[in-house]
Structure formats: C-alpha cells, structure tokens
Backbone as JSON, one array per atom type, in Angstrom:
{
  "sequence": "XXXXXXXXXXXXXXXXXXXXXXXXXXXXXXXXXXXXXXXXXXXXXXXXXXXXXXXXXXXXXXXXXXXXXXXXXXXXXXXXXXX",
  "N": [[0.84, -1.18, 0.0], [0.46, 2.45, -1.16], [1.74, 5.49, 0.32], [-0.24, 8.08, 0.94], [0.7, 10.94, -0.7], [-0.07, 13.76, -1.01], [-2.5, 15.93, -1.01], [-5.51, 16.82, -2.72], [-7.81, 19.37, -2.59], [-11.06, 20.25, -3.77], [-12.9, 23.35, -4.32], [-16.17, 23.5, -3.01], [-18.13, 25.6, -3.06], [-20.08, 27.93, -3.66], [-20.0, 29.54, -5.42], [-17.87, 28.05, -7.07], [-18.64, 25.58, -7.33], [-20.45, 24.71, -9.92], [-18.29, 25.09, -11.89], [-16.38, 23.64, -11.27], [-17.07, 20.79, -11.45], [-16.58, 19.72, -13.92], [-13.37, 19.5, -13.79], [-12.94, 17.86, -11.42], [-14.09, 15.5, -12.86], [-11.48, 15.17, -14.3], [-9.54, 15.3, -12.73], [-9.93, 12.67, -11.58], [-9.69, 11.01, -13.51], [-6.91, 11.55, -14.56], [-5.51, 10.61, -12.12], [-5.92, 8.05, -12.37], [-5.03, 7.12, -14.48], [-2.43, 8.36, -14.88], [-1.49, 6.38, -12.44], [-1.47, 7.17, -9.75], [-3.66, 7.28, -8.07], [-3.77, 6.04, -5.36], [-1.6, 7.77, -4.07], [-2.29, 10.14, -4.21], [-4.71, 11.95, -2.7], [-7.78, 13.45, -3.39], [-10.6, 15.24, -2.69], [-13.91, 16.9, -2.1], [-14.04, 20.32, -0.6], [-15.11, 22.48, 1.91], [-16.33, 25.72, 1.01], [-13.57, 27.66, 0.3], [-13.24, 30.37, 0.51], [-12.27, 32.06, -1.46], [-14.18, 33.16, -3.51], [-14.04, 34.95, -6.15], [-11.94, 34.08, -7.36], [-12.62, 31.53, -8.56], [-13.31, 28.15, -10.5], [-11.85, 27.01, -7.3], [-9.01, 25.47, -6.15], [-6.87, 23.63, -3.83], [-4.06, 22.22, -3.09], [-1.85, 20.09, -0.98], [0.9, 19.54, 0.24], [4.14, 20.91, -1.41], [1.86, 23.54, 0.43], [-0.17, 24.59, -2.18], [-2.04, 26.91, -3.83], [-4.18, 26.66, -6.31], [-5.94, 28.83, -8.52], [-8.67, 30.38, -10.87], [-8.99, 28.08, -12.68], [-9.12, 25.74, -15.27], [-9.13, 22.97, -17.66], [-7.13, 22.81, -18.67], [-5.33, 24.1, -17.59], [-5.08, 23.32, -14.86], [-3.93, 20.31, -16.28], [-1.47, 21.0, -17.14], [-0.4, 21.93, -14.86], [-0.92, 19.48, -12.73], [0.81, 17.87, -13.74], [3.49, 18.87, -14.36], [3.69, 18.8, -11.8], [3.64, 16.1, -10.23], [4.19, 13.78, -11.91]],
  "CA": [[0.0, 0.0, 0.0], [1.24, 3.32, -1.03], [1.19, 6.47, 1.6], [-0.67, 9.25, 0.23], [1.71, 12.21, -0.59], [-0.69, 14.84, -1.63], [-4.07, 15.93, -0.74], [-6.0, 18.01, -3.49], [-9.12, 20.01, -1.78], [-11.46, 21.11, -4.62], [-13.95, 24.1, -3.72], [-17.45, 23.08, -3.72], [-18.57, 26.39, -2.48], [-21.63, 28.26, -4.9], [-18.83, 29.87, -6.7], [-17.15, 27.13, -7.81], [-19.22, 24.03, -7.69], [-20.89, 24.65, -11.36], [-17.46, 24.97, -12.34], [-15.32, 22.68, -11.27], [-17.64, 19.59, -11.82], [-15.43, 18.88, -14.84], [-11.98, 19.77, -12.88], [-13.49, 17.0, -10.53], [-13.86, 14.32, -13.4], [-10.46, 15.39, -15.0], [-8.46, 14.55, -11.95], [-10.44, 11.31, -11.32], [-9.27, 10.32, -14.54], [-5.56, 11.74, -14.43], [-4.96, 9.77, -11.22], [-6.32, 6.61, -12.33], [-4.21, 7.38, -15.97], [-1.28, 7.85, -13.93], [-1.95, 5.24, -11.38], [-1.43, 8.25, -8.82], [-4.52, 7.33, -7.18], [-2.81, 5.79, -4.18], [-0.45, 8.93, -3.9], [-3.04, 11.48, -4.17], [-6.34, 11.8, -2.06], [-8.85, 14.6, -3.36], [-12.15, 15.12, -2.18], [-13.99, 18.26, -2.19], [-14.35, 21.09, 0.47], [-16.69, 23.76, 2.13], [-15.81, 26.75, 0.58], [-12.07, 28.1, 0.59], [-13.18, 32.01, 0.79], [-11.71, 32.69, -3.21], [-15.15, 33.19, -4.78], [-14.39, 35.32, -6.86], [-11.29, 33.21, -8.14], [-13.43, 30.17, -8.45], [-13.23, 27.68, -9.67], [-10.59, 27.17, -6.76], [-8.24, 23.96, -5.83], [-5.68, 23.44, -3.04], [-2.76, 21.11, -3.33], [-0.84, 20.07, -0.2], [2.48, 19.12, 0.46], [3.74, 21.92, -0.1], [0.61, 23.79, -0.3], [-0.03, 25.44, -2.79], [-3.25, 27.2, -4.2], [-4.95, 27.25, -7.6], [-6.77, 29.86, -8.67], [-9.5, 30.26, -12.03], [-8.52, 26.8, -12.64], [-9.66, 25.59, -16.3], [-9.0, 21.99, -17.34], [-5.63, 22.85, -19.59], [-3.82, 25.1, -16.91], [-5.16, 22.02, -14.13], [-3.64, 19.6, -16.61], [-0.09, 21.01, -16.96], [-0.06, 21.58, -12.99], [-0.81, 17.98, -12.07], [1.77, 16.78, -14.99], [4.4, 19.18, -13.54], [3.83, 17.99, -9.87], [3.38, 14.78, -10.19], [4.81, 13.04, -13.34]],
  "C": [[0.88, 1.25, 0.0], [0.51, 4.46, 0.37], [0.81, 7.39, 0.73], [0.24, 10.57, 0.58], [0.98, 13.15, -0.8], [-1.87, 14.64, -1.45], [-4.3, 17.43, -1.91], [-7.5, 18.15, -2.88], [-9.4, 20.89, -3.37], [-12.6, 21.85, -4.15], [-15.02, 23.83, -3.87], [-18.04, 24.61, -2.98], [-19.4, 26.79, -3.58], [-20.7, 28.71, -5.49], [-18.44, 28.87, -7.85], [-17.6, 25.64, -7.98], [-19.41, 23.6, -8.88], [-19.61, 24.52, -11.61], [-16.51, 24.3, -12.39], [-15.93, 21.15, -11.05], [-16.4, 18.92, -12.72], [-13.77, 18.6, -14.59], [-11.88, 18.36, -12.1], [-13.3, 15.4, -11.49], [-12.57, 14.5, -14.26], [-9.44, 14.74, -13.91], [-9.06, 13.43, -11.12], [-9.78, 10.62, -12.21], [-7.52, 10.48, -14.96], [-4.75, 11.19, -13.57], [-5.1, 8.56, -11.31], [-5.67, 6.38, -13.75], [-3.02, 6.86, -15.43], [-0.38, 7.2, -12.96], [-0.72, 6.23, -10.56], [-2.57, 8.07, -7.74], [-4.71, 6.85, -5.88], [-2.13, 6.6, -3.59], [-1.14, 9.88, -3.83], [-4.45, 11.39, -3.82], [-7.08, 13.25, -2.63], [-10.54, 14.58, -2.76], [-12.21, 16.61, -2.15], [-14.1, 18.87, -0.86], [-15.2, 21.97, 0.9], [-15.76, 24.81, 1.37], [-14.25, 27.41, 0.92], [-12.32, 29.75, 0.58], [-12.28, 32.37, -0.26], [-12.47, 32.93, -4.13], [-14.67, 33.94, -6.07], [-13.0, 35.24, -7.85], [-11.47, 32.15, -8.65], [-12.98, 29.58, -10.22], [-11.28, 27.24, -8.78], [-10.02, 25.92, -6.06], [-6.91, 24.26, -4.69], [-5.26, 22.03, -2.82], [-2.11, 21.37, -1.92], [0.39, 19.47, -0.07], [3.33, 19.38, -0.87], [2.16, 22.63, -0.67], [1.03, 25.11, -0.99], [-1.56, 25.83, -3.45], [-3.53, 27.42, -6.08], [-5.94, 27.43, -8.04], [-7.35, 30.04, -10.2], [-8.78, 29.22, -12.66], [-9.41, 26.47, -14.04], [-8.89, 23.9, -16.3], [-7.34, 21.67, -18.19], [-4.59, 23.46, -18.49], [-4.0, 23.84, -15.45], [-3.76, 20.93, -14.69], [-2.14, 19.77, -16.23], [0.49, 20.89, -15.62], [0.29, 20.19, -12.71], [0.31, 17.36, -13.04], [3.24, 17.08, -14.25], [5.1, 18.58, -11.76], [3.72, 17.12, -9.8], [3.89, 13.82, -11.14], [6.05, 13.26, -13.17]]
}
C-alpha cells in the first residue's frame, strides 16, 4: 500500500461548484491514468473564501493554491507535480 503524498481540496462552495464539476472528473481520470490514485487523495471542500477566483483547488504538500482553474492550466499543474 502506497502512503498518500498529496491531498487536493477542490472548492465546492456556490462559486465554484458549477465549475469545477469537470476539474473533478479530469483529476479522477488523471490519477487513475497515472496510477497516482494511491499517492493522491482529493475530495472536495466547504468553501475556501476565493469566490471570486473560483473555480478554486488546493494542493498540499507543499501547499499550494490554484486559482481560475480551467481543465488545460489544471492539466499542466498535475503533470508538472506529479509526473
């Protein structure tokens, strides 16, 4: 069993819920691509207080925040950090 290195928190707050639905099935499918999904726990959160950066994602270890998050500037992130 691996140890999970990384926790991704995606915003489900009214801001960003509509929006990061697809963010949501992009890194379901990028961790189970990458067979990362052992190494990386996401689940969503109450609101992170960035509405009006939405939608909005936090990465830990280290943390780091991302902000108007689309599914191309997501992609390169998780490729960078993780790959």
């Amino acid at each position: 069993m691996n140890i999970v290195k990384s926790h991704i928190l995606i915003c489900n707050g009214s801001s960003c819920k509509k929006k990061s639905k697809k963010l949501k099935k992009f890194i379901d499918k990028f961790t189970k691509k990458k067979q990362l999904k052992d190494c990386i726990f996401f689940k969503e959160s109450k609101c992170l207080k960035q509405c009006k950066k939405a939608p909005v994602l936090l990465i830990s270890e280290p943390k780091e925040w991302l902000l108007e998050q689309n599914k191309k500037k997501l992609k390169k992130k998780l490729k960078k950090k993780f790959c």
